[in-house]
mmCIF file as Biopython writes it, N, C-alpha, C and O atoms, coordinates in Angstrom:
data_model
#
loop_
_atom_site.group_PDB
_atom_site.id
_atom_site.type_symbol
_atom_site.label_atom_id
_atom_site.label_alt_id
_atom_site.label_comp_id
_atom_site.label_asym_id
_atom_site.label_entity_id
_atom_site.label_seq_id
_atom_site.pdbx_PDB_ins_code
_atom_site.Cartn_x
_atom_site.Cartn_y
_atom_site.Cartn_z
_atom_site.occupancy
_atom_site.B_iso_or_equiv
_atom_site.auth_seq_id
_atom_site.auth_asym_id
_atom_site.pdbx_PDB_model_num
ATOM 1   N N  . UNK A ? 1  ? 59.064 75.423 108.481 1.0 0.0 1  A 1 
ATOM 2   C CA . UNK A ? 1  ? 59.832 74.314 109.013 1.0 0.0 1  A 1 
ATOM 3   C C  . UNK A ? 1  ? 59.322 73.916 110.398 1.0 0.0 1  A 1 
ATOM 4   O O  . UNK A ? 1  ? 59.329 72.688 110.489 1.0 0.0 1  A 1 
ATOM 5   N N  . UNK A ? 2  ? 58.809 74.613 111.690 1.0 0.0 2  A 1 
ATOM 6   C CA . UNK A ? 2  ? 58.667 74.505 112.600 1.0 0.0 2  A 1 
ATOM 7   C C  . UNK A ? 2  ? 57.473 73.933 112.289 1.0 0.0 2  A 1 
ATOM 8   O O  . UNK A ? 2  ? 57.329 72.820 112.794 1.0 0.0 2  A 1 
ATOM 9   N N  . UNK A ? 3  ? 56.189 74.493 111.344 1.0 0.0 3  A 1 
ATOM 10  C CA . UNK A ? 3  ? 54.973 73.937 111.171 1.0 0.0 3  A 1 
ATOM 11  C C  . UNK A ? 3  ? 54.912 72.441 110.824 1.0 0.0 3  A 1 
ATOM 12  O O  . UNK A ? 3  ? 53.892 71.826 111.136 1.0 0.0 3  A 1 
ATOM 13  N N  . UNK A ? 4  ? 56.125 71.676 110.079 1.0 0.0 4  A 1 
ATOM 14  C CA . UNK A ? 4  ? 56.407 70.724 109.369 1.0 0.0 4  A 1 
ATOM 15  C C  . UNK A ? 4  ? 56.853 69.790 110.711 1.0 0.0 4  A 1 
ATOM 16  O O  . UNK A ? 4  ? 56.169 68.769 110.775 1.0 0.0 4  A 1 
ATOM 17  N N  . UNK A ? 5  ? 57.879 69.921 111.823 1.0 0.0 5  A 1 
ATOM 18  C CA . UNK A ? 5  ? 57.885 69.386 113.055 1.0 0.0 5  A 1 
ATOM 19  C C  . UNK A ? 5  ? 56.737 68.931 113.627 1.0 0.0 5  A 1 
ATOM 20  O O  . UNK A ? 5  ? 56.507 67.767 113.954 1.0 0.0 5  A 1 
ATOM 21  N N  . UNK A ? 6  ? 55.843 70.108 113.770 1.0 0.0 6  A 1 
ATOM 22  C CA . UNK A ? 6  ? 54.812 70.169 114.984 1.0 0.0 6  A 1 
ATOM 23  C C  . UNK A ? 6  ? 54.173 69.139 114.291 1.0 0.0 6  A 1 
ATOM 24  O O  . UNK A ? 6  ? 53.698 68.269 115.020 1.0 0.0 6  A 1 
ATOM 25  N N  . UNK A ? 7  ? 54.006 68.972 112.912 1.0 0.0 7  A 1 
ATOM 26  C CA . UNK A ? 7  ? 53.027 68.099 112.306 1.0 0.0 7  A 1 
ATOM 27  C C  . UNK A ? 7  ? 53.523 67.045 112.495 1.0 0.0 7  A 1 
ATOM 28  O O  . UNK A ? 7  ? 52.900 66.363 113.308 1.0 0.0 7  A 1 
ATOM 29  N N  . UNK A ? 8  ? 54.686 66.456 111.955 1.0 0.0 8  A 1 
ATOM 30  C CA . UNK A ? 8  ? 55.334 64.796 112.634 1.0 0.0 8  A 1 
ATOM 31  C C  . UNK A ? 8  ? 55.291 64.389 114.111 1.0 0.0 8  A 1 
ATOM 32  O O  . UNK A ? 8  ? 55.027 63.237 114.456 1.0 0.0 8  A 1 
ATOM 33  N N  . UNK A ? 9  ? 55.577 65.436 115.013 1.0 0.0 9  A 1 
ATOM 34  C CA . UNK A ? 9  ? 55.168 65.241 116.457 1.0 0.0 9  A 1 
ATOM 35  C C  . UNK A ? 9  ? 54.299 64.830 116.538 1.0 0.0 9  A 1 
ATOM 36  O O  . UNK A ? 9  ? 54.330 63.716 117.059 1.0 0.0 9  A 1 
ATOM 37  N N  . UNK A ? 10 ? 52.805 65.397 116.085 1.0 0.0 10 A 1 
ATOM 38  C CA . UNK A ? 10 ? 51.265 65.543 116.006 1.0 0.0 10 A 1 
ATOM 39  C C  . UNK A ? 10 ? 51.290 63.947 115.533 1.0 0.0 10 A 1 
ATOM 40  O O  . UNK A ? 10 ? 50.800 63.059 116.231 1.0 0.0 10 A 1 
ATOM 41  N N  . UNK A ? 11 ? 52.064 63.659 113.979 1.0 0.0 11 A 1 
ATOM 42  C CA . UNK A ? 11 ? 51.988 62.254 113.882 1.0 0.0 11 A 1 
ATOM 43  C C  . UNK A ? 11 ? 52.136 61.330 114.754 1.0 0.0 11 A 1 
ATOM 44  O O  . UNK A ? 11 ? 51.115 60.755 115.130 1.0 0.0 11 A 1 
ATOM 45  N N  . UNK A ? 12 ? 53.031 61.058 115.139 1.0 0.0 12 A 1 
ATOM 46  C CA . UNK A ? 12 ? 53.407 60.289 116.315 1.0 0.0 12 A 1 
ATOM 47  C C  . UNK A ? 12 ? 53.099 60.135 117.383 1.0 0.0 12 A 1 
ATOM 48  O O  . UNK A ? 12 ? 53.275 59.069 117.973 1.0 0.0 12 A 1 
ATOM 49  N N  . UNK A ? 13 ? 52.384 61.503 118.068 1.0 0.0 13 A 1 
ATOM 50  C CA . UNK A ? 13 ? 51.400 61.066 119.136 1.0 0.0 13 A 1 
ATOM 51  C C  . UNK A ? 13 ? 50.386 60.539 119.183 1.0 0.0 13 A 1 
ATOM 52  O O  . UNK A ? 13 ? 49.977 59.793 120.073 1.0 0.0 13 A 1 
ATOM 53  N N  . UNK A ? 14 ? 49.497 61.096 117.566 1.0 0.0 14 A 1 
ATOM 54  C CA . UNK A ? 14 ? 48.329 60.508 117.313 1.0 0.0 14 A 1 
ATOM 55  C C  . UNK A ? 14 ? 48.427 59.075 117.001 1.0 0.0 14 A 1 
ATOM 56  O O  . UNK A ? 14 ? 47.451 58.382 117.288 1.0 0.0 14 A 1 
ATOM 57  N N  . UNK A ? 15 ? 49.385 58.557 116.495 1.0 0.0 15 A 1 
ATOM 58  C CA . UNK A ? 15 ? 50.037 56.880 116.503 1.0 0.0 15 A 1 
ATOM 59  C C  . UNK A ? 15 ? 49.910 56.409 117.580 1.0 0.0 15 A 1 
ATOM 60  O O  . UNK A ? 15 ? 49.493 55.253 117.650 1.0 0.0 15 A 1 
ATOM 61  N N  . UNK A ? 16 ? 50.208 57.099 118.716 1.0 0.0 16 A 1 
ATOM 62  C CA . UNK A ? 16 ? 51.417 56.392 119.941 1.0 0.0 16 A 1 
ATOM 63  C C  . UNK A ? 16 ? 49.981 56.175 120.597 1.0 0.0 16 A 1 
ATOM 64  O O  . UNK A ? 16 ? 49.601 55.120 121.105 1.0 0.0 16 A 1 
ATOM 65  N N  . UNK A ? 17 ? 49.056 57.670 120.470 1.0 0.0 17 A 1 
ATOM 66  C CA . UNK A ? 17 ? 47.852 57.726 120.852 1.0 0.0 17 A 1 
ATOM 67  C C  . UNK A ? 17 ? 46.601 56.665 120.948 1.0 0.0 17 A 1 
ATOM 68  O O  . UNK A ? 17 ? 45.837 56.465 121.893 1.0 0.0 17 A 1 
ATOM 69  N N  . UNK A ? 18 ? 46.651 56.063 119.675 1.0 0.0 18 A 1 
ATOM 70  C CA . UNK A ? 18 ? 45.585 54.951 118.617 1.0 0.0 18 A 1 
ATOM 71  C C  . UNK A ? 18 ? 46.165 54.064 119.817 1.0 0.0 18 A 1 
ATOM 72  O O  . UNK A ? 18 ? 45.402 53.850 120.760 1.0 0.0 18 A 1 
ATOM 73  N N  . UNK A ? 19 ? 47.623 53.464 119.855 1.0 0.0 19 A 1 
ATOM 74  C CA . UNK A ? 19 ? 47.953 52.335 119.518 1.0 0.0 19 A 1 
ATOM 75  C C  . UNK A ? 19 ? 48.055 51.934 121.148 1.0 0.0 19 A 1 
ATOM 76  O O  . UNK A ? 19 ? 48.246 50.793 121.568 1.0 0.0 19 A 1 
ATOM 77  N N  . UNK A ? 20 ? 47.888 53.104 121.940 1.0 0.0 20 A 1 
ATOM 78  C CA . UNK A ? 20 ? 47.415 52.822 123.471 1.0 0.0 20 A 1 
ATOM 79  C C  . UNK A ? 20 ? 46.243 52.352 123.620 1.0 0.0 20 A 1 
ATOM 80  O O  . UNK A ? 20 ? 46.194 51.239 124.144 1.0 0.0 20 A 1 
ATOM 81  N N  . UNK A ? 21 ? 45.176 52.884 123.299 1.0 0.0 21 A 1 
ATOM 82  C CA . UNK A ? 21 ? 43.533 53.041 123.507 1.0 0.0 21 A 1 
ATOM 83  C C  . UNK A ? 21 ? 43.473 51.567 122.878 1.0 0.0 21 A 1 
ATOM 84  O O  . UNK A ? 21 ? 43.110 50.738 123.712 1.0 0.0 21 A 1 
ATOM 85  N N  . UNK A ? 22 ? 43.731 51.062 121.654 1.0 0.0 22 A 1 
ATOM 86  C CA . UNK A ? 22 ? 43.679 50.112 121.421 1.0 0.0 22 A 1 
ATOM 87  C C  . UNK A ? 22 ? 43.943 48.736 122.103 1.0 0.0 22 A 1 
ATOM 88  O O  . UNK A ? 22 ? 43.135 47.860 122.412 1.0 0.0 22 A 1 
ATOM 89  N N  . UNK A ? 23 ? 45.906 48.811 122.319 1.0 0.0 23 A 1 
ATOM 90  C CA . UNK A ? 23 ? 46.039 47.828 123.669 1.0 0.0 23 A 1 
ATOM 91  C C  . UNK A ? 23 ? 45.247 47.990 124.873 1.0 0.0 23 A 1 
ATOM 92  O O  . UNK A ? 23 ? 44.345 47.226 125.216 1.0 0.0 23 A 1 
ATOM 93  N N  . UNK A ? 24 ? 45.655 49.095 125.537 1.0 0.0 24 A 1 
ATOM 94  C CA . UNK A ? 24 ? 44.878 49.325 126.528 1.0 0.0 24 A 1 
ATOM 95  C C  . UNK A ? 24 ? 42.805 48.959 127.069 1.0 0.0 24 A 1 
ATOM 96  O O  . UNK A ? 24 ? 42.140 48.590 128.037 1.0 0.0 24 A 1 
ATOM 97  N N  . UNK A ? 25 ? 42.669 49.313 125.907 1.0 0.0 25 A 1 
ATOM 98  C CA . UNK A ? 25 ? 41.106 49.552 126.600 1.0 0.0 25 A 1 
ATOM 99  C C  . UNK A ? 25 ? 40.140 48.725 125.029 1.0 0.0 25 A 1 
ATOM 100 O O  . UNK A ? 25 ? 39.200 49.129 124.346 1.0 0.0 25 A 1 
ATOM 101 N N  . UNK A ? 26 ? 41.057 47.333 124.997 1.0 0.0 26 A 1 
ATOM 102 C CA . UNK A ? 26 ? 40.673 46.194 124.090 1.0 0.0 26 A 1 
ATOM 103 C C  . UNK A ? 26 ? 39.504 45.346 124.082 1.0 0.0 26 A 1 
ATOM 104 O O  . UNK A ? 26 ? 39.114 44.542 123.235 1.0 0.0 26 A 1 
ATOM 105 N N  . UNK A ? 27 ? 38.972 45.729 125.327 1.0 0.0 27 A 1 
ATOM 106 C CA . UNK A ? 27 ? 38.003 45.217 126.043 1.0 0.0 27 A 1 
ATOM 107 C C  . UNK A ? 27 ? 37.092 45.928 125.480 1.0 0.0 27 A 1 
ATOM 108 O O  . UNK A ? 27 ? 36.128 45.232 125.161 1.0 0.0 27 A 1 
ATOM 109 N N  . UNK A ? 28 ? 36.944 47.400 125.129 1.0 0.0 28 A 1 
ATOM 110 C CA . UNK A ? 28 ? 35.575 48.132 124.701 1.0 0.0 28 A 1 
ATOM 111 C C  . UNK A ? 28 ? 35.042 47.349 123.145 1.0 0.0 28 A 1 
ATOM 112 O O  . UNK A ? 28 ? 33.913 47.417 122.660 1.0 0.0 28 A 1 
ATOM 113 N N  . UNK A ? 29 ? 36.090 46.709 122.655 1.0 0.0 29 A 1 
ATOM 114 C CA . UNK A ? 29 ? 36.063 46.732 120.999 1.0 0.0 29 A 1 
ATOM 115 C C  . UNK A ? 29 ? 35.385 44.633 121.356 1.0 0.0 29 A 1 
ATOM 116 O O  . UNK A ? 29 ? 34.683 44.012 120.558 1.0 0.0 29 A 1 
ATOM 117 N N  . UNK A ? 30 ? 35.717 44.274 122.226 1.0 0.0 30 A 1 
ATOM 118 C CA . UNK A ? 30 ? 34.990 42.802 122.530 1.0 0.0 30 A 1 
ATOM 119 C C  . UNK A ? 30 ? 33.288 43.055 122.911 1.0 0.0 30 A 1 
ATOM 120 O O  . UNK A ? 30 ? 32.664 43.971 123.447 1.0 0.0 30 A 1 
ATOM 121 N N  . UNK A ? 31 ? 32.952 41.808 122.362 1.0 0.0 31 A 1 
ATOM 122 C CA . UNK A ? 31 ? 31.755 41.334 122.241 1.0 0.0 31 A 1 
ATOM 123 C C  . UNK A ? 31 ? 31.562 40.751 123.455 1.0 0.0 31 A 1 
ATOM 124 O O  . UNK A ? 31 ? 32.550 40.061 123.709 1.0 0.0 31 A 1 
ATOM 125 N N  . UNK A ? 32 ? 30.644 40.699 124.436 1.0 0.0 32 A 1 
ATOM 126 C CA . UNK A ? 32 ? 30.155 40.196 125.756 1.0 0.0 32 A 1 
ATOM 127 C C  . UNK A ? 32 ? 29.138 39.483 125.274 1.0 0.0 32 A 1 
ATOM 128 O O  . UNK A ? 32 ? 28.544 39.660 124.211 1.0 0.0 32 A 1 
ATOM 129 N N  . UNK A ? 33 ? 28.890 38.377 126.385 1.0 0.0 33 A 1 
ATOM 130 C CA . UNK A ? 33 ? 27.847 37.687 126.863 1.0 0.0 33 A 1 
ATOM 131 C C  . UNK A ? 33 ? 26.701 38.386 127.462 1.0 0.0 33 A 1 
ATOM 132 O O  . UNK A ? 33 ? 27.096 39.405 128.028 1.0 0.0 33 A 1 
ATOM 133 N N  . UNK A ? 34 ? 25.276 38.202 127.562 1.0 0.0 34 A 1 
ATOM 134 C CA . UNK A ? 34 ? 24.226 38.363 128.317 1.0 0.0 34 A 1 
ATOM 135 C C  . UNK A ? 34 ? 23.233 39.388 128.267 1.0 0.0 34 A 1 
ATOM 136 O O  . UNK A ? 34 ? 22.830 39.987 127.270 1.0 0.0 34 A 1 
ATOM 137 N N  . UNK A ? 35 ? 22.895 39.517 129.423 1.0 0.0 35 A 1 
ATOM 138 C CA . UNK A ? 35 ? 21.415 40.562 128.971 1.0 0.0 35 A 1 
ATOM 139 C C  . UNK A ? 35 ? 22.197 42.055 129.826 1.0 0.0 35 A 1 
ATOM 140 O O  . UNK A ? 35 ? 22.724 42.000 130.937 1.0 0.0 35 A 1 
ATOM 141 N N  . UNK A ? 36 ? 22.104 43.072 129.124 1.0 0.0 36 A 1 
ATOM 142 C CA . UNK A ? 36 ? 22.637 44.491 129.489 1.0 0.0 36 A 1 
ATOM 143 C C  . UNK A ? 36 ? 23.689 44.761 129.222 1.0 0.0 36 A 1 
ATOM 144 O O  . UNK A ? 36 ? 24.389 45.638 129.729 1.0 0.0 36 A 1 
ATOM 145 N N  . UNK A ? 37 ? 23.952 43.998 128.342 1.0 0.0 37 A 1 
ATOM 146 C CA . UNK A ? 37 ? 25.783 44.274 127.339 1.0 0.0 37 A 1 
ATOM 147 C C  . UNK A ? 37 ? 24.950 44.410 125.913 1.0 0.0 37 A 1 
ATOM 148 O O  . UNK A ? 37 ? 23.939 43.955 125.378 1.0 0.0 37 A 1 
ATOM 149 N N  . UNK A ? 38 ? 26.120 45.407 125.626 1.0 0.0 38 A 1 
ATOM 150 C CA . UNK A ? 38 ? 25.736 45.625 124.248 1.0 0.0 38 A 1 
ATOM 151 C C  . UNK A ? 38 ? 25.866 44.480 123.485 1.0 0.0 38 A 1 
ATOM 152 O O  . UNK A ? 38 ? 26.292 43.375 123.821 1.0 0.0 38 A 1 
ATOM 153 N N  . UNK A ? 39 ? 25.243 45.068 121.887 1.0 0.0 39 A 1 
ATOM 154 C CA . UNK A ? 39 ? 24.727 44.021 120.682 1.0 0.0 39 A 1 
ATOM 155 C C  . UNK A ? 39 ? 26.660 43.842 120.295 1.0 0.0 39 A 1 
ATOM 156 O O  . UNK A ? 39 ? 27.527 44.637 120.658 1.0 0.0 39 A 1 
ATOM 157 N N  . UNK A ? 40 ? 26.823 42.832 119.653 1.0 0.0 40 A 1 
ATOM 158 C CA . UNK A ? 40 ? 27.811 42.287 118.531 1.0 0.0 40 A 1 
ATOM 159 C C  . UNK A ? 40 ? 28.297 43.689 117.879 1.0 0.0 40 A 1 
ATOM 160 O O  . UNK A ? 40 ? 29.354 44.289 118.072 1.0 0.0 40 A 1 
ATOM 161 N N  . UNK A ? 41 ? 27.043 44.076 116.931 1.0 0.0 41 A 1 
ATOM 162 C CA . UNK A ? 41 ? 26.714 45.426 115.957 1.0 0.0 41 A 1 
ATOM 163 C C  . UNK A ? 41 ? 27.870 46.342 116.258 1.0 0.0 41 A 1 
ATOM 164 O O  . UNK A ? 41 ? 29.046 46.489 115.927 1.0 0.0 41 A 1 
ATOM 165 N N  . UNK A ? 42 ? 26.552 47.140 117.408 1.0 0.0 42 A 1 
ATOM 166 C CA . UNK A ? 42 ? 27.350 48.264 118.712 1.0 0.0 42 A 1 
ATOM 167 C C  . UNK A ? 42 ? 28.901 48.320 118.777 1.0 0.0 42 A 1 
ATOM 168 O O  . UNK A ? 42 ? 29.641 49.299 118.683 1.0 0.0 42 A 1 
ATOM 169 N N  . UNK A ? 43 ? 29.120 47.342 118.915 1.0 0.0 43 A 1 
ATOM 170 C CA . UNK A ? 43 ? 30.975 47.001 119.684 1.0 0.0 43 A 1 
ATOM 171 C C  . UNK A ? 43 ? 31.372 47.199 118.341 1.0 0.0 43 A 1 
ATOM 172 O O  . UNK A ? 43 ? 31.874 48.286 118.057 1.0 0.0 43 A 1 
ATOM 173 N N  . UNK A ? 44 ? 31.211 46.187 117.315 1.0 0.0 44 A 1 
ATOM 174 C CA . UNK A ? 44 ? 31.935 46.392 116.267 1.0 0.0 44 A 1 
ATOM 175 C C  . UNK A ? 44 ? 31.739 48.155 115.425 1.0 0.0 44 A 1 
ATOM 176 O O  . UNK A ? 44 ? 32.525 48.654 114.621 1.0 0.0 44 A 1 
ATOM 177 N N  . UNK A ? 45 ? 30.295 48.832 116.019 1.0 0.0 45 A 1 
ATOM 178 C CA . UNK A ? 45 ? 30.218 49.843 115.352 1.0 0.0 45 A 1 
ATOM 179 C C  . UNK A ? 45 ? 30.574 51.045 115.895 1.0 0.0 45 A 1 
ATOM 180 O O  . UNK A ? 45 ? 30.413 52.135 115.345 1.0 0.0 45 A 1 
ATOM 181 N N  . UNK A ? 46 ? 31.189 50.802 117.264 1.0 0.0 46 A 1 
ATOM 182 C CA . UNK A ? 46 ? 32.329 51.595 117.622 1.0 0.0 46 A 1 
ATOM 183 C C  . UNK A ? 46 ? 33.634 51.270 117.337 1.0 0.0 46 A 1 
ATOM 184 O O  . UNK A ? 46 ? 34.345 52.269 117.443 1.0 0.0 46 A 1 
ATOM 185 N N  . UNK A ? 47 ? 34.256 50.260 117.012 1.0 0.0 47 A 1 
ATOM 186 C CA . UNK A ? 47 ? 35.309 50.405 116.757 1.0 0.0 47 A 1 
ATOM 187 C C  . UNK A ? 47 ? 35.597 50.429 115.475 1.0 0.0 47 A 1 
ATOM 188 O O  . UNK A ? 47 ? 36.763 50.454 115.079 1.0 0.0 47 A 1 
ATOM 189 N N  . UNK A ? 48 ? 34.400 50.422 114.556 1.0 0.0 48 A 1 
ATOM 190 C CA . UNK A ? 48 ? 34.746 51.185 112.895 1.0 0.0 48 A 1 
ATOM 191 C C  . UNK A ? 48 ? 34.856 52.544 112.911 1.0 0.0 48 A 1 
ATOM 192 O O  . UNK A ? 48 ? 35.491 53.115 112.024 1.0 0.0 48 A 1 
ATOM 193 N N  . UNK A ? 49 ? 33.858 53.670 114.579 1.0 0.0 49 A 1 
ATOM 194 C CA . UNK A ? 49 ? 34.114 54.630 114.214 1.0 0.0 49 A 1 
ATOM 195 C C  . UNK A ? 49 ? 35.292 55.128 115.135 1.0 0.0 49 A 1 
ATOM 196 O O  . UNK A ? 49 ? 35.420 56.350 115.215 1.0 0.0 49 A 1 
ATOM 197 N N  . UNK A ? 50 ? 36.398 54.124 116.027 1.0 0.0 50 A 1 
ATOM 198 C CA . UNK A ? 50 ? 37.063 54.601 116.711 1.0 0.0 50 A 1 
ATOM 199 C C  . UNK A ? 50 ? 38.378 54.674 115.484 1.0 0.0 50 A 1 
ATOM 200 O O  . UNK A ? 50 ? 39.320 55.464 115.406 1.0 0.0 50 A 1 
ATOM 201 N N  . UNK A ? 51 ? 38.079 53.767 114.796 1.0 0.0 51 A 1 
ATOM 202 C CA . UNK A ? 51 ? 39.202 53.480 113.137 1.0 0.0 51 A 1 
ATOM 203 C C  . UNK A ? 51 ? 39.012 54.547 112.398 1.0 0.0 51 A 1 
ATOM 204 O O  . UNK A ? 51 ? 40.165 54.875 112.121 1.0 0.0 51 A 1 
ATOM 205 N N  . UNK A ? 52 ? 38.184 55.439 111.809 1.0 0.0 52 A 1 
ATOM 206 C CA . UNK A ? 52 ? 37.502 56.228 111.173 1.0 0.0 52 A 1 
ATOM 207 C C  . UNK A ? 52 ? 38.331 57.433 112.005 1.0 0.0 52 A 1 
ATOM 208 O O  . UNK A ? 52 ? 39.283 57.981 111.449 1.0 0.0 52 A 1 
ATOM 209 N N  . UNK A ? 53 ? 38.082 57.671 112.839 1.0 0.0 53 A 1 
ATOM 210 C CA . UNK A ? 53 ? 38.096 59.053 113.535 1.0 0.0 53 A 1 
ATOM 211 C C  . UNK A ? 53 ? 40.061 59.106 113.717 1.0 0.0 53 A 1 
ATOM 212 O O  . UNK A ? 53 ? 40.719 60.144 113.643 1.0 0.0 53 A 1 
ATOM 213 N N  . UNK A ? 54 ? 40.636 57.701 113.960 1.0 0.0 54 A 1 
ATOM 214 C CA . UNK A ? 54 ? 41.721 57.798 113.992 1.0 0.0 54 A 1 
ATOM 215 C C  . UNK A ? 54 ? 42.422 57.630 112.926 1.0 0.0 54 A 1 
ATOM 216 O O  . UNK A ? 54 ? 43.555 58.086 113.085 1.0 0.0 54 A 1 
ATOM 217 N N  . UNK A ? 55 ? 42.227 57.107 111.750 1.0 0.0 55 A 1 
ATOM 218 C CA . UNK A ? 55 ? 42.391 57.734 110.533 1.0 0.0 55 A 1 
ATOM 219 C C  . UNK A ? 55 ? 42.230 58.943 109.736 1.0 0.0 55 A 1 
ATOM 220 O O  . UNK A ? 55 ? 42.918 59.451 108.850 1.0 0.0 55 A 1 
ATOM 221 N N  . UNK A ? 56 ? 41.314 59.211 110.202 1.0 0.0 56 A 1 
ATOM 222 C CA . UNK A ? 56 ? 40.685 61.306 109.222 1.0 0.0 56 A 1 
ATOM 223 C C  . UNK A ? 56 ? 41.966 61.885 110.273 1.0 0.0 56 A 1 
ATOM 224 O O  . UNK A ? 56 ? 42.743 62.777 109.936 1.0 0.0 56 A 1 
ATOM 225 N N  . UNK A ? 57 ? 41.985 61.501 110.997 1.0 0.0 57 A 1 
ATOM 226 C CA . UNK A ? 57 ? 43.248 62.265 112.185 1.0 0.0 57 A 1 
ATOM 227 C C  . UNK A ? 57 ? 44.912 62.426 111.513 1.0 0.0 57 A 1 
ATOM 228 O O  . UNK A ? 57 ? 45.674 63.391 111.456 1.0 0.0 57 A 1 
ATOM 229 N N  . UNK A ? 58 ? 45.033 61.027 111.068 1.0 0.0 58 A 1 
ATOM 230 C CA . UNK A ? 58 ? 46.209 60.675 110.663 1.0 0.0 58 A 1 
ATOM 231 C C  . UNK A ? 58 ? 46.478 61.873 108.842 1.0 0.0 58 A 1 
ATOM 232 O O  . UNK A ? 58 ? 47.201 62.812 108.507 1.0 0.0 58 A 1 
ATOM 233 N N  . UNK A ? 59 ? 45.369 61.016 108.190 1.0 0.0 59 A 1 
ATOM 234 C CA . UNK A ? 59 ? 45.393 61.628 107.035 1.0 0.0 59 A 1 
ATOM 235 C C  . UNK A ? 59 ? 45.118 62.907 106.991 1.0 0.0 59 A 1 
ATOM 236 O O  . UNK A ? 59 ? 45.464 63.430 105.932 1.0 0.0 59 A 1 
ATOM 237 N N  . UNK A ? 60 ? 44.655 63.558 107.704 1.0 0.0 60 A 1 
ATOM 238 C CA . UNK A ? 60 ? 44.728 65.257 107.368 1.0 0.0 60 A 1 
ATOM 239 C C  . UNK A ? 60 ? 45.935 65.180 107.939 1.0 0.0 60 A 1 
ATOM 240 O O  . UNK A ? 60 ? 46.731 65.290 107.007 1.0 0.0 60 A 1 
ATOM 241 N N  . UNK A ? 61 ? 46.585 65.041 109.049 1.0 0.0 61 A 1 
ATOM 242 C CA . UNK A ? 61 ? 47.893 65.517 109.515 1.0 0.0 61 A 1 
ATOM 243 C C  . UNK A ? 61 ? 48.831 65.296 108.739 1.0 0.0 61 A 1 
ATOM 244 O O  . UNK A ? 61 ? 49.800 66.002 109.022 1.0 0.0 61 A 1 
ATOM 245 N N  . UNK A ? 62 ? 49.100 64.216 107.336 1.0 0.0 62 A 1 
ATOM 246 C CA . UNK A ? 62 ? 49.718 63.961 106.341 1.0 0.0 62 A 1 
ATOM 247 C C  . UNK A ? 62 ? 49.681 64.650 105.349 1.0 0.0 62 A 1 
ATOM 248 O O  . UNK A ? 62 ? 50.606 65.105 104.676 1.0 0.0 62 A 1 
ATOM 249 N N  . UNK A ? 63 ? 48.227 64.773 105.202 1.0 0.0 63 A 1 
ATOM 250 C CA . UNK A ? 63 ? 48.498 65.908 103.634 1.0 0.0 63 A 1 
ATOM 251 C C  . UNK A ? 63 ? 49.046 67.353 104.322 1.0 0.0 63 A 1 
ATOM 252 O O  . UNK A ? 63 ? 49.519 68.073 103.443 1.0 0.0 63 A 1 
ATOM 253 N N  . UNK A ? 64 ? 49.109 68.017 105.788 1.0 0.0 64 A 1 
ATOM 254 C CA . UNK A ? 64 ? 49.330 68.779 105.319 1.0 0.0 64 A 1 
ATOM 255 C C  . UNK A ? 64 ? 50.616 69.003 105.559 1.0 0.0 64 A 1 
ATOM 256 O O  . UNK A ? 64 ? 51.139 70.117 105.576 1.0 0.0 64 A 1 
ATOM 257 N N  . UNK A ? 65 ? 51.215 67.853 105.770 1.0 0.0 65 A 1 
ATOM 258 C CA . UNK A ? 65 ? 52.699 67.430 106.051 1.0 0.0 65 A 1 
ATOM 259 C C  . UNK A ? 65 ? 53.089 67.274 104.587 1.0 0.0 65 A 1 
ATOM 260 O O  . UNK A ? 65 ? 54.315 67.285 104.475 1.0 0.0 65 A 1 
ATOM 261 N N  . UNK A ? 66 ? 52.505 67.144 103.526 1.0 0.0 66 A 1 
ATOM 262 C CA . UNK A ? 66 ? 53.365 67.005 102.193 1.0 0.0 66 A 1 
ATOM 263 C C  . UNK A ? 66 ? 52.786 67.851 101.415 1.0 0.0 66 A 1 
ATOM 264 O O  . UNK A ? 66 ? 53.000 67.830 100.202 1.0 0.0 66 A 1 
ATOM 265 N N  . UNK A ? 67 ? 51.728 68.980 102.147 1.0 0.0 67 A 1 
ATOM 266 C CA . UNK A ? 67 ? 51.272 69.783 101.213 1.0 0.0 67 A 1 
ATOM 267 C C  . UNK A ? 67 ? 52.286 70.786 100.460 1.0 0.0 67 A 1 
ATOM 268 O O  . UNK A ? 67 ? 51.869 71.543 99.584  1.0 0.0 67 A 1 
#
């Protein structure tokens, strides 16, 4: 039972977590102008793996919340 808590806590921070970095620091996931800013690619290919990493996060903490 306590393991089953810690895991919904764990949920919810890792939520509360995503959904800061996201508002917050919205600017990393934009595309810039000019010479010494990253490519289009880059930006977008961090924030497929900032989605990625915060998903495998979510979903293991789920299965083993209904395991």
């Amino acid at each position: 039972m306590i393991g089953k808590i810690a895991l919904v806590l764990y949920l919810i921070g890792w939520t509360a977590a995503g959904a800061y970095l996201l508002l917050k620091f919205g600017a990393l996931f934009k595309s810039e102008e000019g010479p010494g800013h990253d490519t289009a690619g880059s930006k977008s290919l961090s924030g497929a793996h900032f989605g990625s990493i915060w998903f495998g996060g979510f979903a293991l903490g789920a299965y083993f919340l209904f395991k």
